[in-house]
C-alpha positions, 0 to 999 in steps of 0.5 A, a space after each residue: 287896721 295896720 298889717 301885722 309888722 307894719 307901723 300905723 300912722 295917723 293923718 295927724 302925724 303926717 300932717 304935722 310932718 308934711 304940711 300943705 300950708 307951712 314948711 315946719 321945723 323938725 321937732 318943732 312941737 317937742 322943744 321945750 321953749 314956748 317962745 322958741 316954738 311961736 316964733 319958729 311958727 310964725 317965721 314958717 306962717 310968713 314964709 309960706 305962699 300955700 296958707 290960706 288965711 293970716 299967717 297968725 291963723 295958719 300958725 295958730 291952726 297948726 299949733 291947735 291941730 297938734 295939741 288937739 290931736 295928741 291927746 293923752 299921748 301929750 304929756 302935761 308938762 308939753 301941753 302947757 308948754 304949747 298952751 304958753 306958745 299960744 300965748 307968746 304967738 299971740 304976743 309975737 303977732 300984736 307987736 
């Protein structure tokens, strides 16, 4: 429980703000270009020497664990952005 006056901050949020596996851009999950955002992830996947699987899997893990995370505080119309980003990270990744 956070003390009276102080903010409370969640593990996710800090995760995303300071990951150990990728270096991320600021806002990254808020843009509102789905291509945009896949391939900021995956220049940051390959970028990283921390991750420990693909750079596909370390930019896909990182995607799921902020969509999952969020929850309801994601609004629909940024959840189907980042459900697209999937796609197009997928599409980034096979070409």
């Amino acid at each position: 429980m956070a003390a009276e006056g102080t903010k409370r901050k969640y593990w996710s949020a800090e995760v995303t703000e300071r990951s150990n596996a990728l270096d991320l851009e600021p806002g990254v999950f808020t843009w509102k270009d789905p291509r945009r955002i896949a391939k900021s992830l995956k220049h940051s996947a390959e970028a990283s020497a921390r991750r420990k699987g693909t750079p596909l899997q370390s930019a896909m893990s990182m995607l799921n664990l902020y969509i999952n995370r969020a929850g309801t505080n994601l609004s629909g119309p940024q959840r189907r952005i980042l459900e697209q980003a999937k796609v197009e990270l997928r599409r980034l990744f096979s070409s």
